[in-house]
VEXMIPA-408892 format. One record per residue (C-alpha): residue in one letter; x, y, z. Coordinates in steps of 0.001 Angstrom, whole numbers, padded with zeros to 6 digits, always signed. Each point is the difference from the previous one (the first is absolute). Layout:
residues N
AXYZ/...
END
This chain:
residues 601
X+000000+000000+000000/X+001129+003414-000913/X+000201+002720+002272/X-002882+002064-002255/X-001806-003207+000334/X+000388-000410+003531/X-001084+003576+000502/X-003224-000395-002350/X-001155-003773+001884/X+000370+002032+003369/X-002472+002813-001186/X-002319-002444-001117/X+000147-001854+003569/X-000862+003220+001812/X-002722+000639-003154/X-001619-003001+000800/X+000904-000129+003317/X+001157-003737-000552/X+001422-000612+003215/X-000154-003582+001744/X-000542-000258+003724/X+001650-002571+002095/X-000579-000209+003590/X+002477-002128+002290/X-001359-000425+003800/X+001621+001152+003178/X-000310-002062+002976/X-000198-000209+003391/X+001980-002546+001991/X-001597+000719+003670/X-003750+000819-001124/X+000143-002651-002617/X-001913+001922-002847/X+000838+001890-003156/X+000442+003922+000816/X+000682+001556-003166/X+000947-000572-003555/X+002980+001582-001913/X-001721+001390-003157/X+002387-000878-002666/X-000141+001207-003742/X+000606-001539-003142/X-000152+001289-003953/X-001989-001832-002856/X+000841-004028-000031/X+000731+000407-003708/X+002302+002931+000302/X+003797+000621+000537/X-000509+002397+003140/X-002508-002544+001747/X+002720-000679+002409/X+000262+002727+002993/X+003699+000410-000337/X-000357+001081-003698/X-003424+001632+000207/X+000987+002636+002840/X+003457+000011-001472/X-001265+001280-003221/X-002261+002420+001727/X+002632+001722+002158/X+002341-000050-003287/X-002574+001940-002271/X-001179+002454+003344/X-003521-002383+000399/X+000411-001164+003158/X-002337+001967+001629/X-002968-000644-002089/X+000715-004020-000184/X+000172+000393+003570/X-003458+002006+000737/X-001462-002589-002905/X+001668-003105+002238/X-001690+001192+003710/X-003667+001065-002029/X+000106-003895-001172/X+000979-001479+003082/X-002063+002115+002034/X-002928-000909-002057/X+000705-003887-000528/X+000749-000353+003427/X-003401+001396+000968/X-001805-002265-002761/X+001742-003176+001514/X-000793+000705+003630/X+003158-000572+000971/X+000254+000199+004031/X+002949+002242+002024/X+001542+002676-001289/X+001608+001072-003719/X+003549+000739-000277/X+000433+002433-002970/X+003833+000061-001541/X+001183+003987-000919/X+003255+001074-000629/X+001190+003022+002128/X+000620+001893-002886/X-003294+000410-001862/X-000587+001395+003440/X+002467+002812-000880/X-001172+000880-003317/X-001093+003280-000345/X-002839-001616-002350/X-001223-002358+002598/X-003219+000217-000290/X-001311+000242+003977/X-003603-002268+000738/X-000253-002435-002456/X+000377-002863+002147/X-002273+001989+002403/X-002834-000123-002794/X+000634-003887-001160/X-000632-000905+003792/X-003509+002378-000196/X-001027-001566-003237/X-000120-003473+001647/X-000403+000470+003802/X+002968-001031+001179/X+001463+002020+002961/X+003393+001524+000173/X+000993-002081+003401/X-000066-003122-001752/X+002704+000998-002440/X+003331+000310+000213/X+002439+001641-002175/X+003383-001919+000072/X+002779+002171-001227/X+002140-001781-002678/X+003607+001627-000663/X+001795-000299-003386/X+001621+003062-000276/X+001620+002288+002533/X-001567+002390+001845/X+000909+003929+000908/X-003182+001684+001363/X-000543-001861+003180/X-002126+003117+001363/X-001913+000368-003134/X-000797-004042+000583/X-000752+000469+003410/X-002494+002592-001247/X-001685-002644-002609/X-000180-002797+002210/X-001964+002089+002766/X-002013+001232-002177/X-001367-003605-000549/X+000355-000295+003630/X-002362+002384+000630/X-002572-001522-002324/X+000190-003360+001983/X+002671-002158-002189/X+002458-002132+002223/X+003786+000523-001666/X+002034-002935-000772/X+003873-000346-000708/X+000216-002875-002531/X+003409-002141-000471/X+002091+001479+003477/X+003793-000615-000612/X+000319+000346-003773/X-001128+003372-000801/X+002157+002670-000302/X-000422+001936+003274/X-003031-002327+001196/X+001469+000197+003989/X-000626+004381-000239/X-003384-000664-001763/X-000906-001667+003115/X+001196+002445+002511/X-001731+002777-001545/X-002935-001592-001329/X-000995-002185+002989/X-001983-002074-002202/X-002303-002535+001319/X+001055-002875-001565/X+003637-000981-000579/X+000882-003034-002998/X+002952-001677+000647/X+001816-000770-003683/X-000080-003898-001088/X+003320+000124-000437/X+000260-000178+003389/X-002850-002875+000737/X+001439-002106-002654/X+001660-003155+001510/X-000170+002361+004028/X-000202-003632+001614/X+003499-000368-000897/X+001596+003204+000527/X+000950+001717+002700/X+000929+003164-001168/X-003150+000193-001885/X-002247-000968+003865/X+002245+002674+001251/X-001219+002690-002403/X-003620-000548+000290/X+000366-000494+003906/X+001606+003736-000319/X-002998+000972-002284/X-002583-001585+002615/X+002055+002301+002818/X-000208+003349-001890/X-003949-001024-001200/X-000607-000228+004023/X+001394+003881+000615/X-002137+000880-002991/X-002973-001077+000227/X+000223-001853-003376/X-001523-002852-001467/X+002285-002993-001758/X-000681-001609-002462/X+001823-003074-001456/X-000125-000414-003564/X+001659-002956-002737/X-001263-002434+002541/X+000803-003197-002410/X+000722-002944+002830/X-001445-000820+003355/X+003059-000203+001768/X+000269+004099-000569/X-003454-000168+001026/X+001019-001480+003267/X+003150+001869+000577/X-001739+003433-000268/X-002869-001764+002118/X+002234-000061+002502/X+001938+003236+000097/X-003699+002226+000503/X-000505+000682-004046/X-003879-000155-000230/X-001195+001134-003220/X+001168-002281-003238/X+000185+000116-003512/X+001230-002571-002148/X-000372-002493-003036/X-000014-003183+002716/X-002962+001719+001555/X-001523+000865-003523/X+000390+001412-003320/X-001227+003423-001854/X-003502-000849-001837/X-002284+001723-001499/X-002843-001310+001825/X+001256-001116+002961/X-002441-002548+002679/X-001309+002466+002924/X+000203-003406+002097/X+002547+000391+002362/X+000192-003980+000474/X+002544-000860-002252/X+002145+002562+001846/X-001093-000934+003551/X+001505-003508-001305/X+003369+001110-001180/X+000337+001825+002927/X-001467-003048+002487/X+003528-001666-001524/X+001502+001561+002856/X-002015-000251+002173/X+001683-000648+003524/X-001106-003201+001922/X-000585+002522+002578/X-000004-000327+003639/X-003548-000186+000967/X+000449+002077+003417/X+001751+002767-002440/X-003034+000475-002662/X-002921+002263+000067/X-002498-002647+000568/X-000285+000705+003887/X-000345+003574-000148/X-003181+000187-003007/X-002912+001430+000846/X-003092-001229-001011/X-001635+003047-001405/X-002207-000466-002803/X+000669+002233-003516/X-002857+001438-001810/X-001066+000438-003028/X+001257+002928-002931/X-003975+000258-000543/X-000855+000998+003837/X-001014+003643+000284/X+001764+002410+002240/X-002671+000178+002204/X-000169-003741+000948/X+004350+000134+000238/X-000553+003153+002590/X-002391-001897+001717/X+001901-003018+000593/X+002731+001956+001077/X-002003+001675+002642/X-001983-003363+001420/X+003895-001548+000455/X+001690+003028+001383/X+003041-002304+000448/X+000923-000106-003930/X+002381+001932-001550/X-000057-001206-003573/X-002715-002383-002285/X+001971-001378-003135/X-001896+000694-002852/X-000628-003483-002350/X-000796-000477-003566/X-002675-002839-001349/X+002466-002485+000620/X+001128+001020+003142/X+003461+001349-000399/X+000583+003343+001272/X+000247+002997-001758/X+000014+002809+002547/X-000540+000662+003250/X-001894+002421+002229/X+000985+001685+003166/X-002385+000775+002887/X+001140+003429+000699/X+000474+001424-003597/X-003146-000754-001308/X-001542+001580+003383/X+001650+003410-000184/X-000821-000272-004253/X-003545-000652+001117/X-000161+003323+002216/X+000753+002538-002615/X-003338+001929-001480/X-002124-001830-002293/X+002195-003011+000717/X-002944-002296+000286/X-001923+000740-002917/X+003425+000009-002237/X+001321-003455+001109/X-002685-002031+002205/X-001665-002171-002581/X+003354-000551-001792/X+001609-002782-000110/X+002787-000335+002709/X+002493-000643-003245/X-000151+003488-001184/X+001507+001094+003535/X+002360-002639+000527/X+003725+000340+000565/X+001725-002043-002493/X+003680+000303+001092/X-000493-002973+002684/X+002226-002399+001274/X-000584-004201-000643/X+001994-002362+001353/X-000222-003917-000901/X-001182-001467+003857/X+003116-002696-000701/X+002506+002702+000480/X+002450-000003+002544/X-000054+002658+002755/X+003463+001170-000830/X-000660+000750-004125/X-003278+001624+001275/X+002149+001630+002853/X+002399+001345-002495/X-002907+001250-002630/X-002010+001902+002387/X+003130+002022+001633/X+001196+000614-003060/X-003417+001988-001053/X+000325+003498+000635/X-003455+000662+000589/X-001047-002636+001470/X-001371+000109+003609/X+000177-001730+003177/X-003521-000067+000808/X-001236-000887-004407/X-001107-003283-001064/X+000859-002275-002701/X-001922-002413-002591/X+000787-004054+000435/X+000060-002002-002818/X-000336-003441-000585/X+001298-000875-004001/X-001535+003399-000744/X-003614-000302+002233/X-000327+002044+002996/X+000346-001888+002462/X-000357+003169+002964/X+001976+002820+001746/X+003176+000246+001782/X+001596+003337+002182/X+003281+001214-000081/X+000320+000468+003355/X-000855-003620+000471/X+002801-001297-002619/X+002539+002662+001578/X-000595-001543+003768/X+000142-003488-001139/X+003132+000331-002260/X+001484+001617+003493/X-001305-002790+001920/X+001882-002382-002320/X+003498+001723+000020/X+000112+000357+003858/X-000921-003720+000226/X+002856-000674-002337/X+002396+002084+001652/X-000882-001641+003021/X+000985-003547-000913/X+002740+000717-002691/X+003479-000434+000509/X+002126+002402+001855/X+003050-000126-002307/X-001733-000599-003729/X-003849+001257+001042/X-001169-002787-002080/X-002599-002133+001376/X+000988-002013+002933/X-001356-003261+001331/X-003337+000769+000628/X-000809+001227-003673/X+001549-002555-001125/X-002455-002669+001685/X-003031+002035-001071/X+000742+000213-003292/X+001177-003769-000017/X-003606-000660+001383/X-001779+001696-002381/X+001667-001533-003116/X-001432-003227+002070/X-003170+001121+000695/X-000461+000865-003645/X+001454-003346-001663/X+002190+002421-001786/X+002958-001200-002070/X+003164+001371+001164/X+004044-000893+000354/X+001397+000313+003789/X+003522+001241-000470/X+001917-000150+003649/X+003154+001908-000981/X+003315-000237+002395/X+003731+001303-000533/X+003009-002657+000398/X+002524+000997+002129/X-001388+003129+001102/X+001123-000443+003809/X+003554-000640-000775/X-000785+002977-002451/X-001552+002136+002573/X+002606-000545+002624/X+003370+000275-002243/X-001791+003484-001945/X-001548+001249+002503/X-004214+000811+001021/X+000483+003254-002427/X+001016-002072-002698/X-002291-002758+001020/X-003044+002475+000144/X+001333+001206-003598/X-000748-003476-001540/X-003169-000554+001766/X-001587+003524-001485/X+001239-000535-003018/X-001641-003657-000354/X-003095+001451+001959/X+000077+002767-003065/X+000912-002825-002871/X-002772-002249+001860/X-002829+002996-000727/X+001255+000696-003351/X-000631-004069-001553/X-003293+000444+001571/X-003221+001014-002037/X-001498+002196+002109/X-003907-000508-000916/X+000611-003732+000671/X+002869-001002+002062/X+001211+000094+003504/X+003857+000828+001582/X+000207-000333+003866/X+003346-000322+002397/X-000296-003024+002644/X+002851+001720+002097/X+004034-000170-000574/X+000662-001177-003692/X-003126-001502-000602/X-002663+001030-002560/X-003158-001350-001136/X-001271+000597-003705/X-003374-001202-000678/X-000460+000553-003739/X-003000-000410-002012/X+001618+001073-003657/X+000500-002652-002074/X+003792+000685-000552/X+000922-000715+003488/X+003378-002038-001248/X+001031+002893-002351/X-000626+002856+003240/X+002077-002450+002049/X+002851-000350-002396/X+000074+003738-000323/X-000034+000672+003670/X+003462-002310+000393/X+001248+001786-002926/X-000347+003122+001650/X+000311-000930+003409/X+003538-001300-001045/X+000974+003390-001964/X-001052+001616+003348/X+002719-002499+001866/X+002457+000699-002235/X+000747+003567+001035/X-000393-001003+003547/X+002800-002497-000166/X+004000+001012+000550/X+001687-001135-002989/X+002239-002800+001790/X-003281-001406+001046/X-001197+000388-003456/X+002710-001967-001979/X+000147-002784+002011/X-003622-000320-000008/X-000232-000408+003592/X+000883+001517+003754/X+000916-001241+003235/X-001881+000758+003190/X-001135-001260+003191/X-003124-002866-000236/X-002289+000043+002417/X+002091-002394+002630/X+002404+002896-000219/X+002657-001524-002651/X+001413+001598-002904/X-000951-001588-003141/X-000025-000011-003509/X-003675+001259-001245/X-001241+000292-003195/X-000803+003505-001483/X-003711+000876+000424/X-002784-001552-001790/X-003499-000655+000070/X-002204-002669+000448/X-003488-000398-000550/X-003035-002692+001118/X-002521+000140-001585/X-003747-001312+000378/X-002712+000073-002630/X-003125-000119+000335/X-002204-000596-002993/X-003560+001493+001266/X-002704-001500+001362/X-000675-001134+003739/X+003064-001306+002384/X-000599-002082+002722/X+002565+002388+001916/X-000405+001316+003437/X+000810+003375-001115/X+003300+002231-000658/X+002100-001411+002137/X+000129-003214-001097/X+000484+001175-003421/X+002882+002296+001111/X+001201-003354+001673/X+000128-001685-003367/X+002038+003305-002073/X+002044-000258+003424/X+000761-003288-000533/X+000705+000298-004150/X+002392+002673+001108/X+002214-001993+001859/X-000068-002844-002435/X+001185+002410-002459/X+002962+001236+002225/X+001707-003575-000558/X+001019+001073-003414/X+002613+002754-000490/X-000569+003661-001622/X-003489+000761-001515/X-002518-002919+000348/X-003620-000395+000332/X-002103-002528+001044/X-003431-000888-000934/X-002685-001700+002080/X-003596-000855-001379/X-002580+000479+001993/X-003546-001307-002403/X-003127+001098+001219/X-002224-003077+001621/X-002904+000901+001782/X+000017-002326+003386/X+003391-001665-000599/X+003021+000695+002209/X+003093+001058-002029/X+002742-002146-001214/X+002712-000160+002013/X+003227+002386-001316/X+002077-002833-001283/X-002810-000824-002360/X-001006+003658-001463/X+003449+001303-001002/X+001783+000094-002713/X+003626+001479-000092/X+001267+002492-002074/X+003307+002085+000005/X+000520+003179-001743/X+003959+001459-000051/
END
């Protein structure tokens, strides 16, 4: 294509305004629902610009960009309307059609008129290509949209060309971290490190982040982890131009990951049963209800099928209620048109620390507010801040009371509770009872500093193989450690905690000690020796789900106990495996006929 034909098949896109709309979801990992949609444009299927890269590439060459732009929103603004699409629209514009002194000012204003669609469900994310000079003049732009009721994204943090100032001065609302630096995060550290700086500098302002290039679970799960709540991605789902408004297909991706939670840590004990109502009931029968149960603060509002879609609050709708003519304006309304639709649902399997972590990280929200339940997207009742905030307490002084003094991991009595419940709910699991060889010896010839050294750094190494929505590190006492580990992969995490256990040796060690490959010291009858460097070894017990005809925890930690010290008798790294098969009324085989040996190192 020539560059006088490129020119002429642009003017006839913005002639026949033959734009494509694509619109890719946004996701919530903690309410377990779609949020919002990235609008996403596309030229004629047929035609040379039809991909974005070329089409807004052309546009900015031949001084367009501002028109294919205000064409791009008016479609999006008007398919995403015609679609129903739930949550809120995030609009792509490049800072400097902002700065043109031919911008034409209210034209996404009117396309948001023409179809209903309020300004405080749209976003406009800020795309960078080019640099940009006139911060002020930006500033300027952006709050006038402000001011009109958009929300202000930053799109692609970390590759633009002064994206960090933009945020500074802009103080958008949402934040988008660049795929660049999502791609393959699960194994990278400097790439955790940079979005755990991002997560820090989103806490002092106030911002939103958003994860997008989202293309394998395991990213999923790592950002999961570190506090990123809102997700974008191909693994979640892919642009389309008539997307499902079904959230299911996303509440299953993101059930994937789903932690076999702790049932004393979820949100089931604190829901209250308060039944929703309907989008249909007038305003007069919601202010009535609110003023036969004075002890409500909020009523979720529900659609036909019974998901939420909004939610009322007891004192708001009062004080609207009291201005003049109040009543005859809104009283045989339905509640729907006087709804607040920036709400907060949370999927009722949640642990208390994600929802924790969510609700303190909400600006706005307030102690004494409620939230929406869910159940796989179905209301399923109410829960109070206040009431997640004193539990979550609750749970971290326990903790602290029974964790280890030296490590603060969980000590003994976590340990048996959490042993019991894998019992009490036939779960499948691998027991790993972890010691250090020759730490004594170790310990006495070193010295307790160095001796505390090794222990935090295999206490640290310990938390590290675990997957935290699913696993389970505790210290015994002394060199002992107990992993119970429900991830599949439990031989690979153990092989990479020796690796790295014996890396953190290594520059423990004095060099003499080093090349010879092992030291002298005392033994525990008080006579020097020859002991081997230190090592690890590991017994461990499956279990395969299903009921055990255990007395409880201790007798399991018996078993690991006694898989440990079978291990010991080979030297270096070795692990040793005991069977435990689930047989309802059946005592268990006796040790010699569950184990089976095996060395690794």
């Amino acid at each position: 294509m020539t560059v006088i034909e490129q020119r002429n098949a642009l003017l006839q896109i913005l002639a026949n305004q033959a734009i494509s709309v694509l619109f890719q979801p946004i996701a919530s990992t903690v309410e377990r629902r779609i949020v919002g949609y990235e609008a996403l444009s596309r030229g004629p299927s047929n035609s040379p610009l039809h991909s974005p890269l070329t089409l807004f590439a052309a546009a900015r060459h031949w001084g367009m960009l501002s028109e294919l732009e205000a064409l791009c929103r008016k479609q999006a603004i008007r398919r995403f309307v015609e679609l129903k699409l739930p949550g809120r629209l995030f609009l792509n514009v490049s800072p400097e059609t902002l700065l043109e002194h031919q911008h034409t000012r209210g034209l996404t204003l009117k396309a948001l008129e023409e179809t209903a669609l309020p300004p405080s469900r749209v976003v406009i994310e800020l795309t960078e290509q080019s640099p940009i000079d006139n911060f002020d003049l930006l500033h300027a732009a952006l709050q006038h949209y402000r001011t009109m009721g958009f929300s202000i994204a930053l799109d692609d943090l970390g590759a633009g060309y002064s994206s960090l100032r933009l945020w500074s001065q802009l103080q958008p609302e949402f934040v988008k971290i660049d795929r660049h630096f999502i791609d393959g995060i699960h194994l990278d550290s400097v790439k955790r490190e940079f979005v755990g700086s991002i997560l820090n500098m989103a806490k002092a302002s106030q911002a939103h982040i958003i994860a997008e290039g989202i293309e394998r679970p395991e990213e999923l799960g790592v950002l999961e982890d570190m506090g990123v709540d809102w997700v974008q991605g191909y693994w979640l789902g892919r642009p389309e131009a008539k997307p499902s408004t079904s959230h299911s297909e996303i509440i299953q991706r993101l059930a994937q990951r789903d932690p076999r939670a702790d049932p004393e840590a979820t949100l089931h004990g604190l829901r209250l049963d308060v039944p929703g109502i309907s989008r249909r009931e007038t305003v007069a029968q919601v202010l009535a209800r609110f003023q036969q149960q004075a002890s409500l603060n909020s009523l979720a509002v529900l659609d036909e099928a019974g998901r939420p879609i909004g939610t009322v609050h007891g004192y708001q709708l009062s004080q609207t209620m009291l201005k003049p003519f109040a009543h005859e304006l809104y009283a045989r309304k339905p509640i729907e048109q006087l709804m607040d639709r920036d709400y907060l649902v949370v999927d009722i399997r949640q642990s208390l620390q994600r929802v924790s972590r969510l609700l303190t990280s909400r600006a706005r929200q307030r102690l004494e507010e409620d939230f929406i339940l869910v159940d796989q997207g179905a209301y399923a009742g109410l829960g109070r801040v206040i009431d997640v905030l004193r539990q979550i307490t609750e749970l971290k002084v326990r903790q602290a009371r029974h964790a280890n003094p030296l490590t603060l991991l969980p000590g003994n009595v976590p340990i048996q509770e959490c042993i019991n419940r894998i019992l009490a709910n036939g779960q499948a699991a691998s027991l790993c009872y972890v010691d250090v060889d020759s730490f004594k010896p170790f310990n006495d010839l070193y010295g307790y500093g160095k001796g505390d050294e090794i222990l935090l750094g295999l206490a640290q190494i310990l938390r590290d193989a675990c997957d935290a929505r699913c696993d389970f590190v505790g210290h015994i006492g002394g060199d002992d450690f107990m992993l119970v580990l429900r991830s599949s992969d439990w031989r690979s995490r153990l092989s990479s905690v020796n690796d790295r256990f014996q890396a953190l040796c290594r520059g423990l060690y004095r060099e003499e000690h080093i090349a010879a490959g092992f030291f002298h010291a005392p033994d525990r009858k008080g006579e020097w020796r020859e002991h081997e460097l230190l090592s690890l070894s590991v017994g461990v017990v499956h279990l395969h789900g299903g009921p055990y005809s255990l007395s409880g925890g201790a007798h399991l930690a018996e078993l690991a106990s006694h898989a440990k010290h079978q291990a010991k008798q080979a030297a270096g790294f070795s692990v040793y495996e005991l069977q435990l098969p689930a047989e309802q009324g059946t005592e268990p085989l006796s040790a010699s006929e569950q184990v089976t040996h095996s060395f690794c190192g």
